[in-house]
N, C-alpha and C positions, 0 to 999 in steps of 0.2 A: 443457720447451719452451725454445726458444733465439730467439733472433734472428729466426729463420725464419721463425715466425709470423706475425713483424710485415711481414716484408718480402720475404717470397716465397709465403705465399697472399694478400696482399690486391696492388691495384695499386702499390701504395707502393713506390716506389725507391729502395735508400738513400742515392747520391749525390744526386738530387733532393731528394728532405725534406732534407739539410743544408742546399742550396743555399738552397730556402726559409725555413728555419728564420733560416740566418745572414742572408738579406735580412733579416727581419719582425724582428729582434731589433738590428737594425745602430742603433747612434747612444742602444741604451738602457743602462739601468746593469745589468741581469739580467735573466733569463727562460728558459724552458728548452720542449722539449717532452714532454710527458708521456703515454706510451701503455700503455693496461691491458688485459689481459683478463682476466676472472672467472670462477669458476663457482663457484655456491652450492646448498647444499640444507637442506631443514629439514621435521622430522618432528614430527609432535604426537602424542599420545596420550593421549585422554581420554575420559570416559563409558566404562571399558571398551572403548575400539573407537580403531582409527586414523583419529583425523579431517583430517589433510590431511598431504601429502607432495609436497612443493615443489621443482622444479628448476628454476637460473636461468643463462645467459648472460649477463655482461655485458662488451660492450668499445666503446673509444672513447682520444679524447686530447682534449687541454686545453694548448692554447699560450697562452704568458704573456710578455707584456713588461713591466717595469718600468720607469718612469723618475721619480725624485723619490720622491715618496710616492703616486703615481699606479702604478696597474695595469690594463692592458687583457688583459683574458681572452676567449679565444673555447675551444667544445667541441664534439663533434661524439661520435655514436655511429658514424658511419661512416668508418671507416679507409679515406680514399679522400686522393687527392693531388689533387680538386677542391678536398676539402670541409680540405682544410688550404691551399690558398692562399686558400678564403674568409672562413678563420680567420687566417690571415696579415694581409689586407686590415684586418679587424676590427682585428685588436690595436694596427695603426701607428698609428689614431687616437692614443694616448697619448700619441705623441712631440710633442715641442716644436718639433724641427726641429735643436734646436743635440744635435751628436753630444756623447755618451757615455763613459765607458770603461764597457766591459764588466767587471762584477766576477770576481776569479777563481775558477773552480770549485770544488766541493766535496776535500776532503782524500778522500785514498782509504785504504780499510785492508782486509786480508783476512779480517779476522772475519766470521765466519756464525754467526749467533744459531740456526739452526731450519733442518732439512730441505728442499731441490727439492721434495720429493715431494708428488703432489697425493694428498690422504689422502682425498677420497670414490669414487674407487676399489676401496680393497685390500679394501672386508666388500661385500658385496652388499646389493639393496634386502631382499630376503627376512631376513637378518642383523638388518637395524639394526629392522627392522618386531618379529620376535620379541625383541630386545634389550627395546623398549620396553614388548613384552608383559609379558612375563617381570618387569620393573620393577613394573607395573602390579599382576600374582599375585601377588608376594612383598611387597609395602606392604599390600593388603590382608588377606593373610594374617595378618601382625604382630600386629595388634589388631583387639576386634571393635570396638571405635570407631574406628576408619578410617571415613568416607564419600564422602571423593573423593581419585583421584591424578590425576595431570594429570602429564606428565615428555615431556620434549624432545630431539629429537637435532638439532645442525644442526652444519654445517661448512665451507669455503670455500675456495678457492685462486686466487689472483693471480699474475698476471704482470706484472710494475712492468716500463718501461724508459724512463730518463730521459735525453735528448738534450742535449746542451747545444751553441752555437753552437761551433765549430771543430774540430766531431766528436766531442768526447766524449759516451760512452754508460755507466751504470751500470745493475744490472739488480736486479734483487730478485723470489724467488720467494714469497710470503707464504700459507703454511698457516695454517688456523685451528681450531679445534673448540670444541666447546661440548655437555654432560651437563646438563640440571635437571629436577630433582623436585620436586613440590610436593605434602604430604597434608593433608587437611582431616581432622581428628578432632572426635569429636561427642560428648557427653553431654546425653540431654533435648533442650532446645530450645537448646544453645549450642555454639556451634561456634567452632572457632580453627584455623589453618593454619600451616604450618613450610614451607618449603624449604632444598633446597640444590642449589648447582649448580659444577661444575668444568669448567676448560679449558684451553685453550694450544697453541702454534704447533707441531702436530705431528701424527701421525697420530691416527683413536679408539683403538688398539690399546691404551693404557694407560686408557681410561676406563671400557673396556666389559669390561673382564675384572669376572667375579663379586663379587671382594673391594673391589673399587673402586664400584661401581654399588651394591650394596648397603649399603657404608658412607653413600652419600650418600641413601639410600631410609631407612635407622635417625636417619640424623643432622634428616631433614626429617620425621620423625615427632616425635622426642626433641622437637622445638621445640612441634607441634603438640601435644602432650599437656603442655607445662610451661605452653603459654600458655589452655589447660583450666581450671589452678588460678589462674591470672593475679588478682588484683586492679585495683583502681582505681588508679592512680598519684597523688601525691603532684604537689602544686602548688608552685611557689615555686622562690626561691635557694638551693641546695645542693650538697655535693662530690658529682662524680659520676668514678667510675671509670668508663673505657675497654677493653674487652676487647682484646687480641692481634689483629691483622689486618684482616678485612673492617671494623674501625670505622673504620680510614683513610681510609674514603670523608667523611669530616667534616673530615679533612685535606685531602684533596682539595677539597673544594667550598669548603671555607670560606677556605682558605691557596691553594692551588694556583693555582686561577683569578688570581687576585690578584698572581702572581707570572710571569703570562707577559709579555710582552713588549711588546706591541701596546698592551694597559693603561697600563704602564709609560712608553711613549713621550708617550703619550698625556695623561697626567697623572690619568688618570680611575681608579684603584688606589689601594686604601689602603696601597700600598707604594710610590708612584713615592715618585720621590728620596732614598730610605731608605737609600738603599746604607752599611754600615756601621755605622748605627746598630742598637739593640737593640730587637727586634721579640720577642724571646720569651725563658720564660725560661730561666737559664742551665741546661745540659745540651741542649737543644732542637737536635738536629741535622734539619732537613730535607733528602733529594736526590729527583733525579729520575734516574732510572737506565733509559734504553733500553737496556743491553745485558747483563741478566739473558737467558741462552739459554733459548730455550722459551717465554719468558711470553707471556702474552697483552698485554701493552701494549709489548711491547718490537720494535724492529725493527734490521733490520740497516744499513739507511741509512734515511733519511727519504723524504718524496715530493717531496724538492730536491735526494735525491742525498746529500746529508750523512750519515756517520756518527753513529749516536747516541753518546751519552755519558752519563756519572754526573757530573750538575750539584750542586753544592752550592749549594742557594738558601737554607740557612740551618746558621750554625754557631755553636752553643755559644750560641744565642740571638742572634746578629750575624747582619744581613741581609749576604750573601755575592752574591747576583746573581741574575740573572731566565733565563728560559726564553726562547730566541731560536730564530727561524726569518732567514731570511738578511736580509726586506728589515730587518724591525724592525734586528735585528743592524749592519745599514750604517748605519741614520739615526741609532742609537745610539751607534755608535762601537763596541759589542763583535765576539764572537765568534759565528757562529750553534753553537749546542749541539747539532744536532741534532734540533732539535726541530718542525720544519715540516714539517705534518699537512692531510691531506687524507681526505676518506669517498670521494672518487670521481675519475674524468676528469674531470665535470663540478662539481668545485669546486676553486677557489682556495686553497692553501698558509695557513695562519695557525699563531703559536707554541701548542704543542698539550702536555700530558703525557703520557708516556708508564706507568713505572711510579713512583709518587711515594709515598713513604716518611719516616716517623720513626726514625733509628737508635734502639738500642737500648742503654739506662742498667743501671744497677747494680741496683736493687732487684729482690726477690723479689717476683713478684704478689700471695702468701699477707701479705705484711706490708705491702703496698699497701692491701689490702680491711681488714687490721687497724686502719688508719689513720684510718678514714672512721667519724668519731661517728654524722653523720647524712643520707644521703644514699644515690643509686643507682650501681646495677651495668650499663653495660649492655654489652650483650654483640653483640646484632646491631642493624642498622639497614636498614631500607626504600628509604633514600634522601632528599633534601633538597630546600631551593631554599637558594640566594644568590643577594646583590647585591652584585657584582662591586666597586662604586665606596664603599660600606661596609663591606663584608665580614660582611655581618648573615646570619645563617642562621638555618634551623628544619629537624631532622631528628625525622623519627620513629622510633624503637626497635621493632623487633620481636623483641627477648628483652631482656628487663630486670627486673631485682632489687632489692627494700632492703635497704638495708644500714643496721644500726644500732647503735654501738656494737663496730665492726669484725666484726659479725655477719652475713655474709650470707642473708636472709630471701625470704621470699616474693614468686614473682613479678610481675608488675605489666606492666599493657597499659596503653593508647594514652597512653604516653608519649612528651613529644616533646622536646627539646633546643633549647632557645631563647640565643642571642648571637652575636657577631660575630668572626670568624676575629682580628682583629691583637690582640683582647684576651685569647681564650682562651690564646693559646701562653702571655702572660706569667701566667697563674694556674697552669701546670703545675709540680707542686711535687713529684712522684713519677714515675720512669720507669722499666719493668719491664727484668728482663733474656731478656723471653722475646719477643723481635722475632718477626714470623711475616708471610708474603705470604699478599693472600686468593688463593681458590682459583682463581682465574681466571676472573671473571664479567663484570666492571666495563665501564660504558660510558657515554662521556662524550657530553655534546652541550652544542656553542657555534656561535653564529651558524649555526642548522640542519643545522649540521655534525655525526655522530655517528662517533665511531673507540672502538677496543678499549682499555681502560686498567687498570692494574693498581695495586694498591695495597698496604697495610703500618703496620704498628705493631708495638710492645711493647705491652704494660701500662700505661696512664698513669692520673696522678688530676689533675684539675682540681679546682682549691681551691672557683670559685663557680661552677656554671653554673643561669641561671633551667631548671625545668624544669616544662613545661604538662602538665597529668595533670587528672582530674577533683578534683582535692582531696585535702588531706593528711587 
C-alpha cells in the first residue's frame, strides 16, 4: 500500500490536508498528522473445536498540536477532509496566541527493520484453522495427562503515514504475528498449566512450520507437567536467580517504566535527577534497542516519525539517560530516542519501550545456581504490577525452583517476587554470559495505552529479594 490509499480512495487531497495541517499547527512548537490503516485477525482454538475467528478493519487519524507542555489532540475514524478541519478547529484551542517556532522534524535514515508485506494473506483461512487443529492432536497426544489445550493464531498489518507541517511525509508498513499454546495437565484432582508463545514483525511462515509449532506445544507441556511436582514455596528474604530472557519482564516493569521520560520531567520517578549517579550494580548495563530487525517491540521509526535507537539508560551501574519521545525530549533539553508510542489514531504519542534489555556479563549460569546457599531459581514469570514513583513491584513466577546449597531442587508454585526496581539492580552480584530475547510475546500497557514490546536478559543473581510462597 502507498500513498494512494490515503489519498486517492478517500476524499482527502494531498495539497489540501497540508494546507490544513500547516494552518492548525501555525504558531505551535510541534505536532504532526497521523493516518492509519489496519487490518487484524485472531483465531482461538479450544474445547477441541474452533471457537472464534476474528477479522478487523481499522482506520483513522489523530492530529496533534503542541505548544508548552500543553497538547491538543483531535481523532477521527473517518478519513474525510470535513472531519479533519473539525479536528483542525479542535486542536487550535491549545494555542496561547503568541506564535511558536516549529520544532524540526524527525532525522531520517533508510533502515527497515521488517517487511511491506501484509502476512495475513499468504496461508488461507482453511490453513491457519487446521494449523490450530493439528496443534490441538498432537498436545493431546503427548501425554495421557493432558486435559486442556487452548493455542492462538492472530496477526496484523499497518499502514503508518505521518505528515508533518511543510510537507513532510514518513511512512512505515508494521507486520505483526503472534503463535500461543497453553496445556493444562492433570493428575487426580490437581491440575497445573504451562504455556508458550512466539512472534514478530513478519510473515507466520516461520512459526507454523511443524518443528517450530511443535517445539512450542512440548515446551508448554514441559512447564505443565514440572508444575505437577511443584511444591509450596518458601517465604521470606533470599538469593533468587533470574533465568535467560522472558524474565526481563521484571526489568521491564520494575526499571523500564521508571526510566521513560515523561516520569522524568516530571519528577514523579525514582530516577528523576539521577542522571550520572549509580543506580545499580557495577556490571549492570541496561538499553533499549528499537532496531533489533524482526522483533516484536522494535520499529522502524516511531508514531512521531523518529527513528528508533539503542538507548543506553544504564551503564556499568551509571544512570546514562531516559527514554524520550519528542515533546518530553524539548522541555528536557535532550534528544527524542525514538521512542514515542502510540496503540492507535486515536491516542496520543507518550515515551514508550521498545525492546529493553540487560547486556550480558562474564559468568557461567551453572556457577551462578552453584553460588546460591539458600534460595530460588526462577525461570518464568506471569507478569507483575508496579508503582511507577517507587518502583515497588510483585511478580508472580510460573516455573520456579529451590535451590540449596548450589543444588538445584524441587519445583515450587505460587511464588511471587516482592521489592522495588532502583534497589534490586544494586543487589545483582552475578551476570551470566548466556543473554537471550524472549520469544516475542510481550505487551506493555501505560496510561490505557497497550503497544508490542520485547525483552531480554542473561542469567542474573540477586543477592536479597523478599520472596511470598506459602511458607518455608
Amino acid at each position: 500500500m502507498s500513498n494512494s490509499y490515503f489519498f486517492s480512495r478517500t476524499d482527502l487531497d494531498r495539497s489540501r490536508t497540508q494546507s490544513i495541517l500547516d494552518d492548525a499547527l501555525k504558531g505551535a512548537d510541534d505536532g504532526e498528522l497521523y493516518l492509519e490503516y489496519g487490518q487484524s485477525e485472531a483465531f482461538v482454538f479450544d474445547d477441541n473445536r474452533l471457537k472464534t475467528a476474528n477479522f478487523d478493519v481499522n482506520q483513522g487519524f489523530g492530529l496533534r498540536a503542541v505548544v508548552g507542555e500543553s497538547t491538543g489532540y483531535a481523532h477521527a475514524s473517518e478519513l474525510s477532509e470535513d472531519a479533519l478541519k473539525r479536528a483542525a478547529g479542535a486542536v487550535q484551542a491549545v494555542k496561547s496566541g503568541q506564535s511558536g517556532a516549529l520544532a524540526d522534524g524527525p532525522s531520517r535514515t533508510n533502515a527497515k527493520l521488517y517487511p511491506d508485506d501484509n502476512p495475513l494473506g499468504a496461508e488461507s483461512f482453511e490453513e491457519k484453522a487446521k494449523l490450530l487443529a493439528d496443534i490441538n492432536e498432537y498436545a493431546r497426544a503427548k501425554d495421557p495427562r493432558v486435559r486442556q489445550v487452548s493455542c492462538s493464531l492472530s496477526g496484523s498489518w499497518e499502514a503508518v503515514e505521518i505528515i508533518r507541517p511543510g510537507g513532510e511525509i514518513i511512512r512505515d508498513f508494521r507486520p505483526l504475528v503472534r503463535l500461543n499454546v497453553s496445556v493444562t495437565a492433570g493428575e487426580g484432582d490437581r491440575q497445573e498449566s504451562g504455556s508458550y508463545g512466539a512472534g514478530g514483525r513478519e510473515g507466520y511462515a516461520r512459526f507454523i512450520t511443524p518443528e517450530a509449532w511443535q517445539g512450542q506445544v512440548d515446551e508448554a507441556l514441559r512447564q505443565a507437567l514440572v508444575n505437577l511436582q511443584a511444591e509450596a514455596a518458601p517465604a521470606g528474604e533470599m538469593e533468587v536467580v533470574l533465568g535467560p530472557g522472558w524474565t526481563g519482564v521484571l526489568l521491564h516493569e520494575a526499571v523500564g517504566h521508571g526510566l521513560e521520560g515523561d516520569f522524568n520531567r516530571k519528577g514523579t520517578s525514582a530516577f528523576a535527577g539521577r542522571i550520572g549517579e549509580r543506580v545499580a550494580a557495577p556490571g549492570v548495563t541496561v538499553v533499549d534497542d528499537g532496531t533489533i530487525a524482526g522483533r516484536r517491540g522494535s520499529l522502524t521509526v516511531d508514531d512521531e516519525g523518529t527513528p528508533t535507537s539503542r538507548t543506553t539508560l544504564i551503564e556499568d551501574g551509571i544512570l546514562k539517560g531516559y527514554l524520550q519521545d519528542r515533546l518530553n525530549a524539548r522541555l528536557m533539553g535532550a534528544k527524542a530516542t525514538g521512542n514515542g508510542r502510540r496503540e492507535s489514531f486515536a491516542h496520543q504519542p507518550m515515551p514508550r519501550m521498545t525492546n529493553t534489555m540487560m547486556l550480558a556479563g562474564d559468568k557461567d549460569p551453572e556457577e551462578i545456581l552453584r553460588s546460591v546457599k539458600d534460595g530460588i531459581y526462577a525461570v518464568n514469570f506471569s507478569g507483575g504490577q508496579v508503582d511507577i514513583t517507587s518502583g515497588k513491584f510483585v511478580f508472580n513466577c510460573t516455573e520456579a525452583y529451590r535451590v540449596k546449597d548450589g543444588k538445584v531442587g524441587a519445583p515450587i508454585k505460587n511464588a511471587a517476587l516482592i521489592g522495588d526496581g532502583p534497589s534490586v539492580l544494586t543487589k545483582v552480584s552475578m551476570i551470566g554470559n548466556d543473554f537471550k530475547l524472549d520469544p516475542g510475546i510481550g505487551v506493555c500497557g501505560k496510561a490505557g495505552q497497550g503497544v508490542p514490546v520485547g525483552v531480554g536478559q542473561p542469567t542474573i543473581k540477586v543477592d536479597r529479594i523478599t520472596v511470598g510462597g506459602a511458607g518455608a
